[in-house]
C-alpha positions in Angstrom: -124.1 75.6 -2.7 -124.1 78.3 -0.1 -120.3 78.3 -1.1 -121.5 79.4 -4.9 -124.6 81.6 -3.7 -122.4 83.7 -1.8 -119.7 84.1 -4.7 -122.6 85.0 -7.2 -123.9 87.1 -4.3 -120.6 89.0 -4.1 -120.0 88.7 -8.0 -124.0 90.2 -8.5 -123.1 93.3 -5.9 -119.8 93.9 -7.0 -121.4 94.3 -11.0 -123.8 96.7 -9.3 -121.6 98.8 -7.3 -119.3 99.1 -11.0 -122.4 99.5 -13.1 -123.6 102.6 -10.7 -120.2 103.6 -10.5 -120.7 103.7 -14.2 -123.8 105.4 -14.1 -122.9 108.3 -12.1 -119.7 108.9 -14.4 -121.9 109.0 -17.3 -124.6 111.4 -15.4 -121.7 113.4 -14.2 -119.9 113.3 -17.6 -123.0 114.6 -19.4 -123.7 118.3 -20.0 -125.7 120.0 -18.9 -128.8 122.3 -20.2 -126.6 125.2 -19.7 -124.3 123.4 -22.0 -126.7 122.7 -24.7 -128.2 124.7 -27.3 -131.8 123.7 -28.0 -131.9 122.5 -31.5 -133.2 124.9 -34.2 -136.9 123.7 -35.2 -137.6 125.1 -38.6 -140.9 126.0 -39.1 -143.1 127.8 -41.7 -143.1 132.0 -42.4 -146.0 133.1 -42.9 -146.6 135.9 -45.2 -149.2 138.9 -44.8 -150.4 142.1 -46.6 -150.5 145.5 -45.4 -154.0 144.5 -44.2 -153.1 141.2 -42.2 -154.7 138.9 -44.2 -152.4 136.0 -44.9 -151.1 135.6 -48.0 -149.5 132.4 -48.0 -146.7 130.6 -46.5 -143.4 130.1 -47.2 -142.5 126.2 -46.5 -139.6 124.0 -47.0 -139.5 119.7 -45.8 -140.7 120.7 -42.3 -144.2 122.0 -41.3 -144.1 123.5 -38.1 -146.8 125.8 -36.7 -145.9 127.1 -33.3 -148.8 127.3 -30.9 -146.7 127.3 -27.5 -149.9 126.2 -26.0 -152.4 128.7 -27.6 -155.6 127.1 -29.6 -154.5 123.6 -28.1 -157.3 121.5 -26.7 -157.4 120.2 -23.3 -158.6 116.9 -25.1 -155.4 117.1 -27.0 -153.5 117.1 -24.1 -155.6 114.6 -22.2 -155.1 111.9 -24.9 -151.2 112.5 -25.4 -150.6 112.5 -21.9 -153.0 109.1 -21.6 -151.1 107.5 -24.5 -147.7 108.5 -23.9 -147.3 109.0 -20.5 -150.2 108.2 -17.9 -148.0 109.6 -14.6 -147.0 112.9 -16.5 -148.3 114.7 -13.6 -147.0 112.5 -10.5 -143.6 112.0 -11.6 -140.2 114.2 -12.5 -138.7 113.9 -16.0 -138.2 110.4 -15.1 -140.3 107.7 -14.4 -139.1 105.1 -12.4 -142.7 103.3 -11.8 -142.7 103.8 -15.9 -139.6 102.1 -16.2 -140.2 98.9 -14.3 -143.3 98.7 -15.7 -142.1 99.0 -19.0 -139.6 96.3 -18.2 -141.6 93.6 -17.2 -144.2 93.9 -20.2 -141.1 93.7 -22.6 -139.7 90.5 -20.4 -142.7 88.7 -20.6 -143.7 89.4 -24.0 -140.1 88.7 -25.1 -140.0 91.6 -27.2 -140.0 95.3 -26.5 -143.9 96.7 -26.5 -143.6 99.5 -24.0 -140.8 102.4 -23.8 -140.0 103.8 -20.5 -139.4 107.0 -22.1 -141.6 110.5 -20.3 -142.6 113.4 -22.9 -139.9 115.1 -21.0 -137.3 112.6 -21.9 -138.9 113.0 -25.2 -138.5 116.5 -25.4 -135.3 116.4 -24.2 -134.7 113.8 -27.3 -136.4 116.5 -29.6 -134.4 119.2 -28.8 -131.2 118.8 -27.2 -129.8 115.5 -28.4 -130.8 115.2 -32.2 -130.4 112.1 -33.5 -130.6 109.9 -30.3 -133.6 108.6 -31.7 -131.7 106.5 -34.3 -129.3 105.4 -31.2 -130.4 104.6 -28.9 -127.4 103.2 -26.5 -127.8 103.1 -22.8 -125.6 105.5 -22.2 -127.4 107.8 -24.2 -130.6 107.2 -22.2 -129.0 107.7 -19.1 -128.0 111.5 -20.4 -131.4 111.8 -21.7 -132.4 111.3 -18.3 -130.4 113.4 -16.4 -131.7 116.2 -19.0 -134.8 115.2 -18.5 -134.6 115.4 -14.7 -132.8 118.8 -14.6 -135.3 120.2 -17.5 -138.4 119.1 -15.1 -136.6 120.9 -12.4 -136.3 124.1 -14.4 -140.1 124.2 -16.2 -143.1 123.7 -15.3 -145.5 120.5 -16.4 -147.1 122.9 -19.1 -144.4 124.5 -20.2 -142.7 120.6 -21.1 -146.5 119.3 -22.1 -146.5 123.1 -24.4 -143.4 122.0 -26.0 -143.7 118.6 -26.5 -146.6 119.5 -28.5 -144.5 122.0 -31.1 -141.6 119.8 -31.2 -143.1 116.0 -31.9 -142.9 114.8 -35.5 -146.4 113.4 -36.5 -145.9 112.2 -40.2 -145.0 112.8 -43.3 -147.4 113.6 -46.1 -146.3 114.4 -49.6 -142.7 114.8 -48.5 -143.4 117.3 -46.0 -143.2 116.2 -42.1 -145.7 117.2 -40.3 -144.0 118.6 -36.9 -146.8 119.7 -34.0 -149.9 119.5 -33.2 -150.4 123.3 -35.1 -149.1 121.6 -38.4 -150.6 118.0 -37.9 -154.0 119.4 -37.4 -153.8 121.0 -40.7 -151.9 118.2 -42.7 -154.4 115.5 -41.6 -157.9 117.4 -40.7 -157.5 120.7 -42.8 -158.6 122.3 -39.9 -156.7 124.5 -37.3 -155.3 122.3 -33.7 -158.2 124.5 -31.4 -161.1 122.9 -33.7 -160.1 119.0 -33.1 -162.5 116.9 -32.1 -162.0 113.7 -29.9 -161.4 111.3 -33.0 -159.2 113.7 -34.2 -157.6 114.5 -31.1 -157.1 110.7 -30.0 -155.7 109.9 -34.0 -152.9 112.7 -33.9 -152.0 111.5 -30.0 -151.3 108.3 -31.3 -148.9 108.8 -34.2 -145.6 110.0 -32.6 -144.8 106.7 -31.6 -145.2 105.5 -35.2 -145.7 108.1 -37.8 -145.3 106.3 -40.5 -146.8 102.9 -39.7 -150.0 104.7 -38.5 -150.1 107.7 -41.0 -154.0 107.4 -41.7 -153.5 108.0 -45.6 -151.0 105.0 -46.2 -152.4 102.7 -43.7 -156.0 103.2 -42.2 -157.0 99.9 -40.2 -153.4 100.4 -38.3 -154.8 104.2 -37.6 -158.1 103.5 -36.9 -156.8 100.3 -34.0 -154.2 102.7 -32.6 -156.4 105.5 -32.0 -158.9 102.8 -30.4 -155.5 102.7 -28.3 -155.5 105.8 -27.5 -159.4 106.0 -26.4 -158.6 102.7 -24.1 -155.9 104.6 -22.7 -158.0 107.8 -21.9 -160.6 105.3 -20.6 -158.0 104.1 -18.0 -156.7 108.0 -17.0 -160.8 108.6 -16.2 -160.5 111.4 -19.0 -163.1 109.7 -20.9 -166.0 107.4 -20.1 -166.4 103.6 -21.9 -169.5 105.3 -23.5 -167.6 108.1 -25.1 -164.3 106.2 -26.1 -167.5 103.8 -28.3 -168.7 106.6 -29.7 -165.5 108.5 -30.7 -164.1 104.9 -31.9 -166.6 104.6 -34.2 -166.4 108.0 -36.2 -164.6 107.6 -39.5 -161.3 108.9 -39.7 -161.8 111.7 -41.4 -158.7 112.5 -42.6 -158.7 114.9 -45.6 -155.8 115.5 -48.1 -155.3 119.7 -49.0 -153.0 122.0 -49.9 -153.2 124.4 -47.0 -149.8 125.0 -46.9 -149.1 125.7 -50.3 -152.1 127.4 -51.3 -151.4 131.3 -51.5 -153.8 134.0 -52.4 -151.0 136.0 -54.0 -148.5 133.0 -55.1 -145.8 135.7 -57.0 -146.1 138.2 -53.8 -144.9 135.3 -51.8 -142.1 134.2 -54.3 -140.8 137.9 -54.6 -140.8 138.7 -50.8 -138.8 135.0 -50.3 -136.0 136.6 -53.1 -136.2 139.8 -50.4 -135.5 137.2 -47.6 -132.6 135.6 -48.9 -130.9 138.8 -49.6 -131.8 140.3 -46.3 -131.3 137.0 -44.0 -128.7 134.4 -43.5 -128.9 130.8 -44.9 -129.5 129.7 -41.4 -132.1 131.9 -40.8 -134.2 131.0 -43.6 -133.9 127.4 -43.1 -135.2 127.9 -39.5 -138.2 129.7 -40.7 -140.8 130.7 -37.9 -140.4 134.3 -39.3 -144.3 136.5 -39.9 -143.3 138.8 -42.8 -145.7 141.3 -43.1 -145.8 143.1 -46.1 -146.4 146.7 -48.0 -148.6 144.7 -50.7 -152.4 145.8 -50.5 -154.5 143.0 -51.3 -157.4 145.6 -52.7 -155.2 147.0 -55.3 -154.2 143.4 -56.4 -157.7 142.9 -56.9 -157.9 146.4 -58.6 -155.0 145.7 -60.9 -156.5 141.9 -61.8 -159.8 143.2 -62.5 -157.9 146.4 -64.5 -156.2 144.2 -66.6 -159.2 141.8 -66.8 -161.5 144.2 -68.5 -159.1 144.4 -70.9 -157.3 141.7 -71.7 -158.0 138.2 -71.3 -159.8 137.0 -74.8 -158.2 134.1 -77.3 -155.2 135.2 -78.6 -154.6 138.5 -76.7 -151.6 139.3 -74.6 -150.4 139.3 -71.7 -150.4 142.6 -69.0 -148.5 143.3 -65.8 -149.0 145.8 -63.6 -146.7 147.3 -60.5 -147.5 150.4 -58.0 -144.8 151.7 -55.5 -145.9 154.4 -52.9 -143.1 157.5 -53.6 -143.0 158.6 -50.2 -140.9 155.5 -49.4 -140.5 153.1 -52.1 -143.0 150.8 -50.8 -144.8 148.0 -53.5 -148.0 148.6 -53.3 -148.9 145.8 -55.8 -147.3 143.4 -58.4 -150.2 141.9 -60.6 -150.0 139.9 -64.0 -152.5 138.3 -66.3 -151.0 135.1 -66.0 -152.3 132.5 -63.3 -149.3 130.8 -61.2 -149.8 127.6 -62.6 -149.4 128.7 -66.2 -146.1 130.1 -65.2 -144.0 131.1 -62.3 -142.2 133.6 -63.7 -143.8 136.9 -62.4 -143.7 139.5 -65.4 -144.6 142.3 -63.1 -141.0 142.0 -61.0 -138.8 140.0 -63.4 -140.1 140.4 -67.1 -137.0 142.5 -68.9 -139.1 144.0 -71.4 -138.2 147.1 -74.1 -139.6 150.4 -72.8 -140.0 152.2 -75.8 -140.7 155.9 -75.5 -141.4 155.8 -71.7 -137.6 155.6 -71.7 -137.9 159.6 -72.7 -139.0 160.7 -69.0 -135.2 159.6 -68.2 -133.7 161.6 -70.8 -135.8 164.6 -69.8 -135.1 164.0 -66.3 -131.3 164.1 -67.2 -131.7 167.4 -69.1 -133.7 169.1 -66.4 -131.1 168.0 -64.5 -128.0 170.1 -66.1 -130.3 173.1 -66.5 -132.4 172.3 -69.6 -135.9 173.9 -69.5 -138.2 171.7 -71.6 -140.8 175.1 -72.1 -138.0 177.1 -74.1 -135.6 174.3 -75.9 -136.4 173.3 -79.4 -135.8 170.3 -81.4 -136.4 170.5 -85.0 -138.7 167.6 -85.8 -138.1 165.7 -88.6 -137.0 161.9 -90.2 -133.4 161.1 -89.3 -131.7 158.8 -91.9 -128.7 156.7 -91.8 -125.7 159.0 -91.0 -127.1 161.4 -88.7 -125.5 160.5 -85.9 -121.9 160.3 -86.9 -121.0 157.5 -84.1 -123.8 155.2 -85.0 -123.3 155.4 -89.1 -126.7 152.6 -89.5 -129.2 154.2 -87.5 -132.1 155.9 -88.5 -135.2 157.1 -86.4 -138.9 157.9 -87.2 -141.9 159.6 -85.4 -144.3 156.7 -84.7 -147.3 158.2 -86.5 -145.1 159.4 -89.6 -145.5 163.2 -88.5 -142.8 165.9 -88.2 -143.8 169.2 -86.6 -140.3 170.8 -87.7 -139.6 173.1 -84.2 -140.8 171.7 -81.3 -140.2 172.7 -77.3 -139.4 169.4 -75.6 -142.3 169.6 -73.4 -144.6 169.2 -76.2 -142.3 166.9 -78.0 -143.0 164.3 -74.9 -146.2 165.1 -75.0 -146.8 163.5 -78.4 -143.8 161.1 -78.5 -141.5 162.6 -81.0 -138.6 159.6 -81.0 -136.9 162.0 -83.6 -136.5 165.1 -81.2 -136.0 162.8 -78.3 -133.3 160.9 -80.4 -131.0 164.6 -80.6 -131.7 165.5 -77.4 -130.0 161.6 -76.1 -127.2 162.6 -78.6 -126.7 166.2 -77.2 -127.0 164.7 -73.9 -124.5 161.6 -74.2 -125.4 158.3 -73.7 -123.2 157.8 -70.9 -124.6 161.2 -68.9 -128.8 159.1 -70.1 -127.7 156.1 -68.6 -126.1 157.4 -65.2 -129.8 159.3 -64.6 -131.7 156.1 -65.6 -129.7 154.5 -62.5 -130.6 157.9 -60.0 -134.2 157.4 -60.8 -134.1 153.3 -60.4 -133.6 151.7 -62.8 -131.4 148.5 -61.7 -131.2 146.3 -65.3 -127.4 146.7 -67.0 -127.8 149.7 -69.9 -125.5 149.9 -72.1 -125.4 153.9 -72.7 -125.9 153.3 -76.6 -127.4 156.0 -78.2 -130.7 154.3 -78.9 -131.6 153.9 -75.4 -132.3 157.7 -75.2 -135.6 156.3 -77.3 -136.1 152.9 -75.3 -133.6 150.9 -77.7 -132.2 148.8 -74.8 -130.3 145.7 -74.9 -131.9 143.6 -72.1 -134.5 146.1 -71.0 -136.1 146.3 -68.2 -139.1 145.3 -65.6 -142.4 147.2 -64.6 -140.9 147.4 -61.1 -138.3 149.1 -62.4 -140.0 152.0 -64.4 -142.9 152.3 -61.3 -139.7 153.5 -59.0 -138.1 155.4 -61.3 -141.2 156.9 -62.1 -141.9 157.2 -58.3 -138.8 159.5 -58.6 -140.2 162.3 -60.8 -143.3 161.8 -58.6 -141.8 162.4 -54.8 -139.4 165.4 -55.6 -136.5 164.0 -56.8 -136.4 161.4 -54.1 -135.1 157.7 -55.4 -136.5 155.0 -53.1 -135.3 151.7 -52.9 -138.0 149.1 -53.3 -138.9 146.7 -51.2 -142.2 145.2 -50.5 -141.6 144.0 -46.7 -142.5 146.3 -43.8 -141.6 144.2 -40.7 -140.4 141.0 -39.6 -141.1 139.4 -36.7 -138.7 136.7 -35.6 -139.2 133.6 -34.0 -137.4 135.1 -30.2 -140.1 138.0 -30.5 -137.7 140.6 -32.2 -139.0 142.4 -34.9 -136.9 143.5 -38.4 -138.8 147.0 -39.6 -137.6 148.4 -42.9 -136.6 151.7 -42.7 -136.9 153.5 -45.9 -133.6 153.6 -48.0 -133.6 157.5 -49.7 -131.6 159.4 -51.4 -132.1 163.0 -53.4 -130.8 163.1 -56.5 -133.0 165.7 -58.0 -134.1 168.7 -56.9 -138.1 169.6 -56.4 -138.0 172.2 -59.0 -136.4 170.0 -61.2 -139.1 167.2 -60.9 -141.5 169.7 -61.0 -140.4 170.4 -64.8 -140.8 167.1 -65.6 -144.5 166.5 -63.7 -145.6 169.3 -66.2 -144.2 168.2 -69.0 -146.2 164.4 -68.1 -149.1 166.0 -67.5 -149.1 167.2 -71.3 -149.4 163.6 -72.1 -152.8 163.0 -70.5 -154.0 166.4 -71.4 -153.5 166.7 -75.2 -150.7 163.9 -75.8 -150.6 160.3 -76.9 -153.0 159.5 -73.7 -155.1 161.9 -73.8 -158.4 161.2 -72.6 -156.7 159.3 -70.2 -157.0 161.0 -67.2 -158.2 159.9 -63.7 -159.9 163.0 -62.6 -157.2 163.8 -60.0 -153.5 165.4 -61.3 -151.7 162.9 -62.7 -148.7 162.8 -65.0 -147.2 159.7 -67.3 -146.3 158.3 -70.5 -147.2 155.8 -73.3 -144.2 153.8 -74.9 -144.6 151.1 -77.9 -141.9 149.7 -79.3 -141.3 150.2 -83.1 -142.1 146.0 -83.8 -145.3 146.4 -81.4 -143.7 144.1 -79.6 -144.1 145.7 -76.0 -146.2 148.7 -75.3 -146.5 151.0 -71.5 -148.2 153.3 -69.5 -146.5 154.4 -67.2 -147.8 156.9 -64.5 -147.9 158.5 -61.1 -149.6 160.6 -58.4 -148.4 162.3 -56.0 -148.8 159.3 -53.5 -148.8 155.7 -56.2 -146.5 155.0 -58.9 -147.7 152.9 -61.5 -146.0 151.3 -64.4 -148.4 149.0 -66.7 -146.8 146.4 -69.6 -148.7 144.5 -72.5 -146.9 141.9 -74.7 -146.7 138.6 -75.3 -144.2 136.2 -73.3 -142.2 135.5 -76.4 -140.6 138.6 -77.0 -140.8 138.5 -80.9 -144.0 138.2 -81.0 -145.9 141.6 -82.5 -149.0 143.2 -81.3 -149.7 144.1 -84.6 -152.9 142.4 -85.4 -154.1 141.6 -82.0 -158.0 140.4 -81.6 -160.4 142.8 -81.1 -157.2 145.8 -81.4 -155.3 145.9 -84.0 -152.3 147.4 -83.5 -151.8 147.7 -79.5 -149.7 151.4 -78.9 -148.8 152.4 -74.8 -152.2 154.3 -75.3 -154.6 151.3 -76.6 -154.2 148.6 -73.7 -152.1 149.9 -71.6 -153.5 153.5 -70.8 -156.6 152.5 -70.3 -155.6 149.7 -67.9 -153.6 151.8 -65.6 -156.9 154.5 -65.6 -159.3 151.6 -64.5 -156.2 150.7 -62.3 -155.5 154.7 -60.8 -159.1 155.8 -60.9 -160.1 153.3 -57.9 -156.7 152.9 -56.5 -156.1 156.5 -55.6 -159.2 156.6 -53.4 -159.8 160.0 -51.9 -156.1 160.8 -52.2 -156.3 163.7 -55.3 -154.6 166.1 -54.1 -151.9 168.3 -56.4 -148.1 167.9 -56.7 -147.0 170.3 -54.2 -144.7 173.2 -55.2 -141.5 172.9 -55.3 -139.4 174.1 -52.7 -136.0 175.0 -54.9 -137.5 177.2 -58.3 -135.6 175.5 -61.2 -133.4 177.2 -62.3 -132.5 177.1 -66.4 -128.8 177.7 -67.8 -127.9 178.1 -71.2 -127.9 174.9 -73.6 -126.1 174.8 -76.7 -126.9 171.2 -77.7 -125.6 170.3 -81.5 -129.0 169.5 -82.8 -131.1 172.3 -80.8 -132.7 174.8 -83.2 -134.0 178.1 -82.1 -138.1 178.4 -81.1 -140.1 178.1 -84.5 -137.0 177.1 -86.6 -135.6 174.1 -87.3 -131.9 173.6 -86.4 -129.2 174.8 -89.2 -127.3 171.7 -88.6 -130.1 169.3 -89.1 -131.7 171.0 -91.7 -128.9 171.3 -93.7 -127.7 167.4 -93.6 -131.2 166.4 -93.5 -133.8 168.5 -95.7 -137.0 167.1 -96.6 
């Protein structure tokens, strides 16, 4: 017997001596922090307007709210440390009293009840060895260790306590995990993590361990005995006395179901500045998340613009409006609004609808004559119905003044000024469609055109957005300046640096030239189709309708806001001919009036004049093919077309 002790004596040291042998290979075989990346935690962006009032997150599986401490209760940190682990405080990132303990209440209960794991171990599980979780060898707790040990070394308790509590998945509600305490006290309480209370507090402690077994909304006896659990174990710690663990364990739960994380105050804001992300931002940035966009959009004038369109609009079996305002100075969004509600339709009208412009299309073709010369004061178009044939390359086409008027000679100016599609029609022609199409792009237009010859009167194949005409618009308005839109000013990232969005400009006009074409606009609101129309302040625009009354505009400007404003009904064959309490619905009977509610308030203080241009324009000769001389109508035209 002494014999066999001694051989199983020998036998028990040599195993020993291999297995720590074994041990400190694996310890020395493991990397090291300096190795190891932490993980990527995604987490929400957050979305604000120009004011800082949020307006709604941008959220994918994960919640995560980083708080790196801030807003988190000491009671919160009292229960997870009593809970998870008691000697936080007295030991490194391992716990060797933990361990043994832990050992001998699985032995004797035959079944394992007790990890030996710390929250640095944890932490180190979290976010430098994903997927340990799931497997969960020995040799990969003896890394997790090491880590553990070597993180303690390098951080303080807080810092590892801090981070434990942003890194810990608490549950998963609706398909969304709930991932720290910042986005657990939301998902469970609706309530931000610095307004727990004890019960709530002592819950949320209690769920890492079991997040789905104990989620309070699928199984509330098991959430209600393991946050009893979790009072016991503060009890023990001396955080809490017996009296005050009685009376927290016998508060209700209190959980509450809600929508904090997908409710947004301006739901088509958010989906357009997420479209802005994904082209500004790799995949893997995105997916992270953490990111505080703060925005140009300026949650007044969205009111403004709903309310606008809301006096309006809004009565059984009217349509639809959309509204968008860029700043000209630097191509800034100012404010995307539409009549429809989010959970009628996500498709935002005010960004995305491709609508016909109709006759606000003739800015652009003025624009491009101004351009090459063309001085809208002194060149006349002879006014009158062009049938089938005029135009030699388009053999089918005929055009018509809307209200069935010809004025014979016309200067251009005035021609805009009351919407003649006949005049503006020759002047495409003399232009070329090609030479139209190439200035719609300069001012901002971004939909495909086709350079036909109709386009010259807002004949456009696909058309194009509210967005779209507010910046090119916004062009005319700042001098010539195109702007490229965007409606993010900064971006903080999740390592503290911070994305600012420098304007994107280029001229492609020249002040005088712009000039021409803000006095020609401002015809329109003086004694044109809008007239009466005015917002007490100079202003310049134009009314469009399309010949089926399918789409109808206002589309106008400041000096300092762009605004472009579209009525129609989401099908796109559906005429406004006979629309309750209307009638027919031209740019100047909805949409006029909408964007002077809109510009009248929205302007504020800022009504100052278009400053004077800086280069004169200067005019060159024009011999366009269907001009006519100043009180004459042209020879060509009169003699193919004589009425």
């Amino acid at each position: 017997m002494v014999t066999l002790a001694v051989v199983l004596l020998a036998g028990a040291c040599t195993a020993a001596a291999v297995f720590a042998g074994w041990v400190v290979h694996v310890v020395d075989d493991a990397p090291t922090l300096d190795q190891l990346r932490p993980r990527p935690q995604p987490a929400v962006t957050t979305v604000y307007g120009s004011d800082g009032s949020r307006l709604g997150f941008i959220a994918g599986d994960v919640l995560r709210v980083p708080l790196d401490g801030r807003g988190v209760t000491a009671t919160t940190k009292r229960a997870t440390i009593a809970i998870e682990d008691r000697r936080f405080y007295h030991h490194g990132g391992i716990d060797y009293v933990g361990v043994a303990r832990a050992a001998l209440q699985n032995l004797v209960s035959d079944r394992t009840v007790q990890g030996g794991s710390t929250l640095t171990m944890q932490l180190v599980r979290n976010l430098y060895l994903p997927g340990s979780g799931a497997n969960r060898t020995l040799e990969r707790k003896i890394r997790e260790a090491a880590l553990a040990d070597q993180l303690d070394r390098e951080h303080t308790k807080g810092w590892i306590l801090d981070h434990y509590l942003d890194n810990v998945p608490y549950g998963t509600v609706g398909g969304q995990t709930a991932v720290g305490i910042g986005a657990a006290a939301h998902v469970f309480f609706d309530r931000p993590a610095e307004h727990l209370t004890l019960p709530q507090a002592a819950l949320l402690a209690g769920l890492p361990q079991a997040p789905t077994l104990d989620n309070p909304f699928l199984h509330p006896r098991r959430a209600k005995e393991r946050r009893a659990e979790v009072l016991a174990a503060m009890v023990r710690s001396g955080d809490l006395t017996q009296a005050q663990a009685a009376r927290a364990g016998r508060a209700p739960l209190g959980v509450r179901r809600n929508d904090f994380f997908g409710a947004r105050s301006e739901p088509y804001v958010v989906d357009y500045v997420a479209r802005e992300l994904r082209a500004r931002y790799e995949p893997a940035v995105l997916r992270r998340g953490g990111l505080r966009v703060h925005t140009t959009i300026d949650p007044r004038l969205q009111a403004l613009g709903r309310q606008a369109i809301a006096d309006h609009l809004g009565q059984p079996g009217q349509p639809q409006a959309a509204l968008a305002s860029v700043d000209p100075s630097d191509g800034a969004i100012r404010a995307l609004v539409s009549s429809t509600t989010y959970g009628e339709t996500q498709f935002d009208y005010a960004a995305f609808a491709h609508r016909q412009p109709g006759s606000t299309f003739k800015a652009i073709d003025l624009m491009d004559a101004v351009r090459r010369g063309v001085d809208p004061d002194t060149t006349y178009y002879d006014s009158h119905e062009l049938g089938a044939g005029w135009l030699p390359t388009e053999p089918t086409w005929s055009v018509q003044t809307d209200d069935g008027v010809y004025r014979g000679s016309i200067s251009l100016a005035d021609a805009i000024a009351v919407s003649d599609n006949t005049v503006y029609a020759q002047l495409g022609a003399d232009l070329g469609a090609d030479s139209v199409r190439q200035t719609a792009y300069d001012m901002g237009v971004t939909s495909h055109l086709d350079a036909f010859p109709a386009e010259s009167i807002g004949g456009l194949r696909t058309g194009v957005t509210p967005l779209e005409m507010a910046d090119a618009y916004a062009t005319i308005a700042d001098g010539g300046w195109r702007n490229r839109v965007s409606a993010i000013a900064s971006v903080e990232l999740p390592d503290g640096r911070v994305d600012r969005t420098a304007p994107v400009r280029r001229q492609e006009f020249t002040d005088g030239q712009a000039a021409k074409v803000v006095d020609a606009l401002k015809g329109v609101l003086d004694h044109g189709t809008a007239a009466g129309m005015g917002i007490g302040c100079p202003a310049a625009g134009k009314t469009g309708t399309t010949s089926s009354f399918t789409d109808a505009w206002f589309d106008g400007f400041t000096p300092t806001l762009s605004t472009a404003v579209w009525v129609g009904y989401p099908d796109e064959t559906t005429s406004m001919s006979a629309v309750p309490g209307y009638g027919e619905v031209f740019g100047a009977t909805i949409p006029a009036p909408i964007w002077q509610e809109y510009m009248q308030s929205a302007i504020g203080s800022a009504c100052d004049d278009f400053p004077a241009p800086q280069t004169p324009f200067s005019a060159v000769p024009f011999d366009g093919t269907y001009q006519s001389a100043a009180g004459a109508p042209s020879v060509r035209a009169s003699r193919r077309f004589s009425r």
